[in-house]
N, C-alpha and C positions, 0 to 999 in steps of 0.2 A: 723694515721701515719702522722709525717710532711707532705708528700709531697701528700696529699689530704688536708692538710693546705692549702699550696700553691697554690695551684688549686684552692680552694676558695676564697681568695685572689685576685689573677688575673682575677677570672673568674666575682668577683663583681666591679673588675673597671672597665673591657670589657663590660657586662653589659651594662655600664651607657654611653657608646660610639653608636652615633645616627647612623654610618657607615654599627655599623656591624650587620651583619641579623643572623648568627649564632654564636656559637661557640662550638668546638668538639674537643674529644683526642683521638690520634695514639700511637702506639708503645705497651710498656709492660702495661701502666696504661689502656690503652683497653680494654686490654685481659686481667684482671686483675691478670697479673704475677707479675708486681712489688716490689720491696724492698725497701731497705733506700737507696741503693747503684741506685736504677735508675732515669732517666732524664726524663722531664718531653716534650711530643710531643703535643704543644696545638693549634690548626687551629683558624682562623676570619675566617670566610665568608665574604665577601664583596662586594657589586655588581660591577660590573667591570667599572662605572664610577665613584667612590667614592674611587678607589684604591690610588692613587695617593694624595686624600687628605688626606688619611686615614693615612699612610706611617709613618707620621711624629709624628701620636699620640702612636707609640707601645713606643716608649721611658717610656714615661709619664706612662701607662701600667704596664712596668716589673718593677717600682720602685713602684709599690705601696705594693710590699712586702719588698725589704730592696735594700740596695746598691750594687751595680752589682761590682763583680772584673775585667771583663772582657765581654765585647760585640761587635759582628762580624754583618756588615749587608751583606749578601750577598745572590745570587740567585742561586740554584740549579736546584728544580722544582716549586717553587715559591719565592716571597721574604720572605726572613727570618733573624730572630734575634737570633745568637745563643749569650742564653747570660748564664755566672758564676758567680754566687752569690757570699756574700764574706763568706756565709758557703760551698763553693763549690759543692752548688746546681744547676746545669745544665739544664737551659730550651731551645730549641727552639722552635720560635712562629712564625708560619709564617700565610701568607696571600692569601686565594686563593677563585675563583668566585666562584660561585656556577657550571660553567660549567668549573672549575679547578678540582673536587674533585674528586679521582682518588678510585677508586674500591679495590683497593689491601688493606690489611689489616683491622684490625677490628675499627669500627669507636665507639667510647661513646660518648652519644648527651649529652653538656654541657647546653646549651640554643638553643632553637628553636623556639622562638614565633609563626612564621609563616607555621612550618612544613617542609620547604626546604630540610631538612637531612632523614627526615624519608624513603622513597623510598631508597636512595642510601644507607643506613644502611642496608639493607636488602639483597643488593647483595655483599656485600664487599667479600672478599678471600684471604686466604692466599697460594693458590694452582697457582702452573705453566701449563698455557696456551699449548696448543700442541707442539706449534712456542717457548717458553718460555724455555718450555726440552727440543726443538731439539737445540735451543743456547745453552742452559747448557753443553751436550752433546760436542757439537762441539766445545765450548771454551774448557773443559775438554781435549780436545786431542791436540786441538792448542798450550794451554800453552807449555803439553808435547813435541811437537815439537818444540819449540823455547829451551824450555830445553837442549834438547839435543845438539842443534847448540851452546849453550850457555857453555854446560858443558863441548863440545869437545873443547872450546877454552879457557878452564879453568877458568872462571869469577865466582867463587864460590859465590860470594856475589849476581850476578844477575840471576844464575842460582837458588840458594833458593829462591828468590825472586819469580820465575819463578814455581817453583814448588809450592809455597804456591795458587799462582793464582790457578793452574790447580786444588788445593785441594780445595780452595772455590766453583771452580764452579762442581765439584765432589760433593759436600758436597748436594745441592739440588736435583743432579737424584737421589742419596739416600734417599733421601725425598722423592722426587715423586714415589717414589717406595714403601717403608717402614711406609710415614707418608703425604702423600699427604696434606692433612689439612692444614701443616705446612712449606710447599714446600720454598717461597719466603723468609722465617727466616735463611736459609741455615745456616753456622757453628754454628752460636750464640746457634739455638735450638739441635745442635747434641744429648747432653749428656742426653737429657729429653724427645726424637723423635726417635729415632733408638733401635734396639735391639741390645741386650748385641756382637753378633759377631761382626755384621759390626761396632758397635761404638769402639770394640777392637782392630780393622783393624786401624780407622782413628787415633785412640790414638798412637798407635803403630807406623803409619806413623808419625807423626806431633814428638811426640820425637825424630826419626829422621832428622829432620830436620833443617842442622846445615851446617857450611860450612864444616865441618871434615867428617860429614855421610851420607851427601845429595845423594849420589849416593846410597846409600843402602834405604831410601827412595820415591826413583823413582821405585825401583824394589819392594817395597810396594804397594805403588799407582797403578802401572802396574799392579798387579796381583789382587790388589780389586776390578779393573776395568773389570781384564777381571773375575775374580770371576760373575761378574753382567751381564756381555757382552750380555750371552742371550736373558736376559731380556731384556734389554737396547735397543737392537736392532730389538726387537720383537714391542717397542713399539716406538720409536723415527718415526716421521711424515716420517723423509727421509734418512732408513739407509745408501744407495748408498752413498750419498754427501762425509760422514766422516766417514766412514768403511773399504775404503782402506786405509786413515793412517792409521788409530788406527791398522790394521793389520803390516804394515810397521813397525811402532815403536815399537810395541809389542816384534817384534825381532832385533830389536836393542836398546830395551831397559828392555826388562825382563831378 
């Protein structure tokens, strides 16, 4: 497939850069989901005093496969280059210590001379933390309540906006419920993670979701939610906190 082209590519100019101790891929090339249609997530290791020399060589790097249309340098949770090819190939490359590299998702060991990656491969997850569902959770109902204040004062525009929030972080307690494994991917893995009802439920909601229908998708959402409730609540670290909204709203908005 091209974009295991690419990868090798990149991966033998990285290589030859005296900086980097590793290199590894994130995202769908991982887990080996990918298609033609995905981007590519490819990590440096670098030790954390060589970051800053290092910085100036990703340029030099993403052109040893062809000409970029477009490249962004900026920091999210480390530095990174998102860059677009001018076949409209999508990488970002970013830059992180070896005491940067974060547990969450699946890691593929691109180069490792020294072994640094091997331990941390072994724990990575795609699963939500106790503390992780009780956010999920609690943002799920927050949205809803900003909704409603949103939709009593008629702003249709911010009110979907508002609703789609509350659907995203929705979209993971289903997960952690239905497909744990896959918890932290929330909507992206809906259609290929959940079973046939509850992905009928979120289909269902999400067509509604429009400035003309929006309120007939809230009374969606509302009832998928409490459809789950018991569960939900059986298992969330601290029902108290955010159980008396979710009951509040429930009636002012089922």
């Amino acid at each position: 497939m091209k974009l295991d082209h690419i990868v090798e590519v990149l991966l033998e100019s990285l290589k030859d850069d005296h900086y980097i101790e590793a290199v590894f891929l994130r995202g769908s090339m991982a887990r080996e989901e990918y298609d033609e249609f995905s981007d590519i997530d490819i990590y440096c290791v670098v030790n954390e005093e060589n970051v800053e020399a290092f910085l100036p060589n990703r340029n030099q790097h993403i052109e040893a496969y062809k000409k970029t249309l477009f490249v962004d340098d900026i920091y999210i949770i480390a530095p990174q280059l998102l860059v677009i090819y001018e076949d409209m190939i999508h990488i970002d490359l970013f830059t992180v210590t070896p005491f940067e590299i974060s547990d969450k998702d699946t890691m593929k060991i691109l180069f490792d001379p020294h072994g640094i990656l091997t331990a941390k491969q072994k724990s990575t997850t795609l699963s939500l933390t106790p503390l992780e569902f009780q956010d999920a959770v609690d943002d799920t109902v927050w949205y809803l309540y900003q909704y409603y204040w949103s939709a009593q004062r008629g702003n249709e525009i911010w009110s979907v906006h508002l609703l789609r929030n509350s659907l995203e972080h929705f979209a993971k307690v289903l997960l952690h419920k239905y497909c744990p494994e896959r918890a932290l991917l929330g909507l992206k893995t809906l259609s290929n993670s959940l079973p046939t009802d509850p992905l009928h439920e979120i289909v269902d909601i999400m067509n509604c979701m429009s400035l003309v229908t929006h309120e007939m998708a809230v009374k969606k959402l509302v009832n998928a939610f409490n459809n789950e409730s018991d569960w939900i609540f059986e298992h969330v670290p601290s029902k108290e906190k955010i159980k008396p909204l979710w009951e509040k709203l429930k009636e002012l908005l089922h």
